[in-house]
C-alpha positions in Angstrom: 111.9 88.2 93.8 111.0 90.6 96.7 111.2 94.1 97.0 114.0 94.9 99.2 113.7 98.1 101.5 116.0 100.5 102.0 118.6 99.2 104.5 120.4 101.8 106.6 123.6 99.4 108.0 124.0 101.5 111.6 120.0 101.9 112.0 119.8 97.8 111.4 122.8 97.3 113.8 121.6 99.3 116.6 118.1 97.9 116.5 119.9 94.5 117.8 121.0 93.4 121.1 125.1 92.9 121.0 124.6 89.5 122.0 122.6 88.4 118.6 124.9 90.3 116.8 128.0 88.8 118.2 126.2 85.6 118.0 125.2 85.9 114.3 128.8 86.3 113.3 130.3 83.6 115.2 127.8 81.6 113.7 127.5 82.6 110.5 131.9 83.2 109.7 133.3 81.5 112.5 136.5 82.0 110.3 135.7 86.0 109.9 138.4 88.4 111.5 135.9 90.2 113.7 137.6 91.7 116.9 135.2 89.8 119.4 136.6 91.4 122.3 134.7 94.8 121.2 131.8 95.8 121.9 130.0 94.6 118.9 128.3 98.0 117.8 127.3 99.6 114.5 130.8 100.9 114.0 132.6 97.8 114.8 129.9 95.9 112.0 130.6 98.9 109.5 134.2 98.6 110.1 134.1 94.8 109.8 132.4 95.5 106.1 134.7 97.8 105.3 138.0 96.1 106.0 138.9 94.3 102.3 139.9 91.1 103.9 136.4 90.3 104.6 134.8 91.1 100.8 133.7 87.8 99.9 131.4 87.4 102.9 130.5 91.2 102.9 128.0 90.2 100.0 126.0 87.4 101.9 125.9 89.7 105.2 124.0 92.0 103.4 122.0 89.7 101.5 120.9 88.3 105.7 120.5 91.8 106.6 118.2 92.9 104.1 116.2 89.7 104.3 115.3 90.4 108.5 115.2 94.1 107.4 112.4 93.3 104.6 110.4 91.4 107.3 110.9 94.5 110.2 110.0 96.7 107.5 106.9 95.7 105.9 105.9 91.9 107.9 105.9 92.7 111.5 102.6 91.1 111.8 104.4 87.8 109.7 106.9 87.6 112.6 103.8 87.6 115.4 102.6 84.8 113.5 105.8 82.6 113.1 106.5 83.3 116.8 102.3 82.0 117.6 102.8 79.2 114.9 105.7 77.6 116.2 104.8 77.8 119.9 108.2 79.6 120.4 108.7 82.3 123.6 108.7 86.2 122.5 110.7 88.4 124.4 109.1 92.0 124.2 111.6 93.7 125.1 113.0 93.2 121.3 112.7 95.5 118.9 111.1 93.6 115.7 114.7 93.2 114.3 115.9 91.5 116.9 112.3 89.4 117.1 113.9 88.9 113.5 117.2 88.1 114.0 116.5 85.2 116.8 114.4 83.7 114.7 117.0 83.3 111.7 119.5 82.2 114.4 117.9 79.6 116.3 114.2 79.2 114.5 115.1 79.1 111.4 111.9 77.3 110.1 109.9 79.7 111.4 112.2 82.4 109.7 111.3 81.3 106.4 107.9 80.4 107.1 107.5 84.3 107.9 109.8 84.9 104.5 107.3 82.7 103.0 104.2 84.9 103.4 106.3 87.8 103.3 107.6 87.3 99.6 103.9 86.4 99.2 102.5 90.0 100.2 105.5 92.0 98.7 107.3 90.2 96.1 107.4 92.6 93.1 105.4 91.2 89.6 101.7 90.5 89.9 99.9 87.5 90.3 97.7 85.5 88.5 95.0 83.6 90.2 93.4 80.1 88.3 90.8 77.6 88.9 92.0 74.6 89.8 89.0 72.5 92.1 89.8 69.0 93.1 90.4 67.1 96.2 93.9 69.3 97.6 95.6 67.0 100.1 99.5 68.3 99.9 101.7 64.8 100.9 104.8 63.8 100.9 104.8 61.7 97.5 102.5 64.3 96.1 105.3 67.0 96.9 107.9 64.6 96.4 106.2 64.5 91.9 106.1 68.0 91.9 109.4 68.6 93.3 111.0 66.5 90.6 108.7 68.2 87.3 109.9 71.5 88.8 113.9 70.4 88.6 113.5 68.6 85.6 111.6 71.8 84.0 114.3 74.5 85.2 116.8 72.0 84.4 115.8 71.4 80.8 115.9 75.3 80.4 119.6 75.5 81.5 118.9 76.9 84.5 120.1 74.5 86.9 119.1 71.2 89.0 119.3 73.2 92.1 115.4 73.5 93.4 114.0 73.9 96.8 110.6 73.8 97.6 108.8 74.6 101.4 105.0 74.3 101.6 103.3 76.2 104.4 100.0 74.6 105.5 97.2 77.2 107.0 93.8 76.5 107.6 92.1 78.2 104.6 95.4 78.0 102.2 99.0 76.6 101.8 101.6 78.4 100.2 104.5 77.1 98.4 108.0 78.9 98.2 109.7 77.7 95.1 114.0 78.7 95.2 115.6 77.8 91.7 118.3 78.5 89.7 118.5 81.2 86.5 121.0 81.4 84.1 124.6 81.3 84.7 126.2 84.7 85.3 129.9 85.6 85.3 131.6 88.4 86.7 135.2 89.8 86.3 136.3 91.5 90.3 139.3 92.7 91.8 141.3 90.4 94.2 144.1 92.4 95.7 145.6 93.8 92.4 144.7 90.8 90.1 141.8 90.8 87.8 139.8 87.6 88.9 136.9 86.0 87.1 133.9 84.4 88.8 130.9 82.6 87.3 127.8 81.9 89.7 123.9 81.1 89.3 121.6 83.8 91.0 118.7 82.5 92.9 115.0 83.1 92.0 111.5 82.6 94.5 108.3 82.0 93.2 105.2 81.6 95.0 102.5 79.2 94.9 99.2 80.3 97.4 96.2 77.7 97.0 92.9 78.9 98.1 91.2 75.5 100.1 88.0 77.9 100.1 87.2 78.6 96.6 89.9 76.6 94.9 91.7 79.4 93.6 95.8 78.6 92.7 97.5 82.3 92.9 101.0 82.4 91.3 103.4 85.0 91.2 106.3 84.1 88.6 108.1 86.6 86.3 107.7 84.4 82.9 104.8 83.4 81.7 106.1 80.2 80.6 107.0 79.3 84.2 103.4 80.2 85.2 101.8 77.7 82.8 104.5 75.0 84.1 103.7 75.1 87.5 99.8 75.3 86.4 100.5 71.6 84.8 102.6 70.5 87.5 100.5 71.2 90.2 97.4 69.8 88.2 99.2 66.3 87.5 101.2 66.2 90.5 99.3 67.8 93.6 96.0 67.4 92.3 96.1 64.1 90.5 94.3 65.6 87.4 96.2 66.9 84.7 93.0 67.8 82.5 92.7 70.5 85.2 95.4 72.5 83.4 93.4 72.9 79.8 89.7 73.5 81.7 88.6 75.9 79.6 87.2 78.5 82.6 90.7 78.3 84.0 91.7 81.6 84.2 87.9 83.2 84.2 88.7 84.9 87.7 87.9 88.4 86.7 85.7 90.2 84.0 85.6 94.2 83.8 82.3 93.9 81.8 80.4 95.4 84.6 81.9 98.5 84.6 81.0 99.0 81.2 77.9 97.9 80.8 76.4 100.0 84.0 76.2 97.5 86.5 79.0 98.5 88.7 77.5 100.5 92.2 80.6 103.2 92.4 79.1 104.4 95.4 80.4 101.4 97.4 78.3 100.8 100.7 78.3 100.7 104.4 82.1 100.2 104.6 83.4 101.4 101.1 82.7 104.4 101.0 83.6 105.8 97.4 85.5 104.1 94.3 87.3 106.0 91.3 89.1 104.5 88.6 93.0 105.7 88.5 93.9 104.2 85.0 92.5 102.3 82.3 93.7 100.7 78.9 90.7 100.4 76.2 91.2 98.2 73.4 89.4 99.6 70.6 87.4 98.3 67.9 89.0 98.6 64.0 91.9 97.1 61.9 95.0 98.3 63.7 93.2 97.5 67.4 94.4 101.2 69.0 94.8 100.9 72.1 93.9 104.0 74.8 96.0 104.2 78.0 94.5 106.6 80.4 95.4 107.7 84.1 94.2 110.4 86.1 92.9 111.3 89.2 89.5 110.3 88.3 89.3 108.0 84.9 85.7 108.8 85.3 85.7 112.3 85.3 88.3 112.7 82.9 86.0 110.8 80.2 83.1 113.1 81.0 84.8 116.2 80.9 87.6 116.3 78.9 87.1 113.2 76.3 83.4 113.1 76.1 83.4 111.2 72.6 85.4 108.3 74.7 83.6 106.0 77.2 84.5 103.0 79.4 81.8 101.0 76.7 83.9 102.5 73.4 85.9 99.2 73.2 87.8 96.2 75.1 88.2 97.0 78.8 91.7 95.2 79.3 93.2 96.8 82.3 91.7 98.9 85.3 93.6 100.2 88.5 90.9 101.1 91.5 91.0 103.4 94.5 88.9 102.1 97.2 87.9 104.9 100.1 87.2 102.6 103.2 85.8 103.3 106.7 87.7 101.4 109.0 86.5 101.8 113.1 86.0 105.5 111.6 89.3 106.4 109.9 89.4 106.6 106.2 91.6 104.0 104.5 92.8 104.6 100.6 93.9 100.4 99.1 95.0 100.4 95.2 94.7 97.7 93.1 94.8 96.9 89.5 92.6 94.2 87.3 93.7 92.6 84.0 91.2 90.0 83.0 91.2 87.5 83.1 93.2 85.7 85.9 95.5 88.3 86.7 95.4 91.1 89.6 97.4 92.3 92.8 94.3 92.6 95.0 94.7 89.4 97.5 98.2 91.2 98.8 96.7 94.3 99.3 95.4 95.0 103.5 91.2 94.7 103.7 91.7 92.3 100.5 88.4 90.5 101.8 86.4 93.2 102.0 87.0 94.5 98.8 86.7 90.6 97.3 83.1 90.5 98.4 82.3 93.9 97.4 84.0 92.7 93.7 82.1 89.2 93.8 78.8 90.9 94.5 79.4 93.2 91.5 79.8 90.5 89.5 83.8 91.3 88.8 85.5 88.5 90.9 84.1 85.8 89.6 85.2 82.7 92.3 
């Protein structure tokens, strides 16, 4: 699911032109006892949430709020792009909520296609990237197969038929928002001054990103069960090779060896300009396999100085988290990321992802 920022109801409100207000309402809860006569500003709205008549649809206004909000926060660039995509007219005289909010009211295909990306780039979890080369050609019967091994998989799990799949098609990748059901939840609530009881089934997205470049399918799903699901899916079903799924350099995508074994240039080049390591976990050798967790401000320096019998070669390299020091046009940029080999890393949603990727596949740590 994606990380939602912090939504301040008046700031939101006031960031949108009364008209798309008034018109998201009236569209929205026709039915809704909103005072349309007023001047739809942020009091009127936080009255309107307020007011207990209105408390079952209080809950899905926020949940539309947050959702534009996320984008405005964090994906103004993702909004650009939807409006360029879909050859629709910007007005910029909006403020990017409002850029927001006309899309979700009269584009909405090209709301979710900048959702899409969005839960792509800051949906929390990590992803895990796999090899999985082939002839990709997404199609409707292709999509149709995978569709129904992802309902049939959820449902089997007691999670629910409900499943909704949207493919985005770029030049270099497609991504694939996957909405499905979890386990049933129910609630007890007050109704006036009756205890009422109310079962529903939350809503999960997962993301699907394949790389048409270097064949690389990048998944972001919380269970690991799900992850190797959609692996076999998409082998059988999109790529009409199920044997794909078992290859056994599936998930070789990233090796840490180099850092160990001196190969690794910490001194970067033209454009990194310096590289520490911020945390570690060392797997070490003997019976009981001890494992070492270690974070600083420099992993490196830390070893040398204060844990000299201890060095990145002592054991099993599992987990590193990098701070890369770029010069961008001049200004100094600071991008975290973290490595688990071997198929799993946050690095592709991180900004200057591409320059750090070569840098990596030059130092012989990103392998594809």
């Amino acid at each position: 699911m994606p990380l939602h920022r912090s939504l301040t109801l008046h700031k939101f409100v006031e960031s949108i032109t009364h008209e798309l207000m008034k018109k998201y309402f009236s569209t929205k809860f026709p039915d809704a006892k909103f005072p349309y006569h007023l001047i739809l500003n942020a009091e009127a709205v936080e009255a309107f949430m307020d007011d207990h008549r209105n408390a079952e649809v209080k809950g899905l206004i926020e949940q539309d709020f947050r959702k534009i909000n996320d984008i405005c926060e964090k994906g103004k660039n993702l909004l650009v792009r939807a409006y360029k995509r879909f050859d629709i007219q910007r007005d910029d005289r909006l403020t990017p909520q409002g850029m927001a909010m006309k899309l979700f009211l009269d584009h909405l295909e090209a709301f979710a296609y900048a959702y899409a990306w969005y839960c792509y780039y800051h949906t929390s979890g990590k992803m895990s990237h796999h090899n999985i080369p082939g002839d990709f050609r997404l199609t409707k019967k292709k999509l149709d197969a995978f569709l129904k091994d992802t309902k049939d998989w959820f449902y089997e799990l007691a999670k629910g038929k409900q499943c909704i799949i949207t493919p985005y098609n770029e030049e270099d990748s497609t991504v694939i928002l996957i909405k499905h059901g979890s386990y049933v939840q129910t609630i007890a609530f007050w109704k006036e001054d009756k205890i009422e009881i109310s079962s529903f089934r939350p809503a999960n997205e997962d993301i699907l990103l394949y790389n048409k470049d270097n064949s690389v399918l990048s998944i972001k799903a919380s269970l690991q069960k799900d992850r190797e699901q959609y692996i076999r899916s998409f082998s059988r079903c999109i790529m009409g090779d199920e044997s794909l799924a078992e290859s056994e350099d599936r998930d070789t995508i990233y090796t840490l060896e180099p850092l160990q074994d001196g190969r690794f240039d910490w001194e970067g080049n033209e454009v990194i300009k310096r590289i520490i390591l911020t945390e570690i976990r060392l797997v070490l050798p003997g019976r009981t396999e001890p494992v070492i967790k270690i974070s600083s401000k420099d992993v490196i320096k830390t070893l040398d100085d204060d844990m000299p019998t201890i060095s990145l070669a002592s054991g099993s390299l599992t987990y590193a988290r990098f701070r890369f020091f770029l010069d961008i046009e001049g200004d100094e940029k600071k991008v975290s990321f973290m490595i688990a080999p071997p198929d799993v890393s946050d690095l592709s949603q991180k900004k200057y992802a591409d320059i750090i990727s070569e840098f990596l596949k030059d130092q012989g740590v990103k392998l594809i």
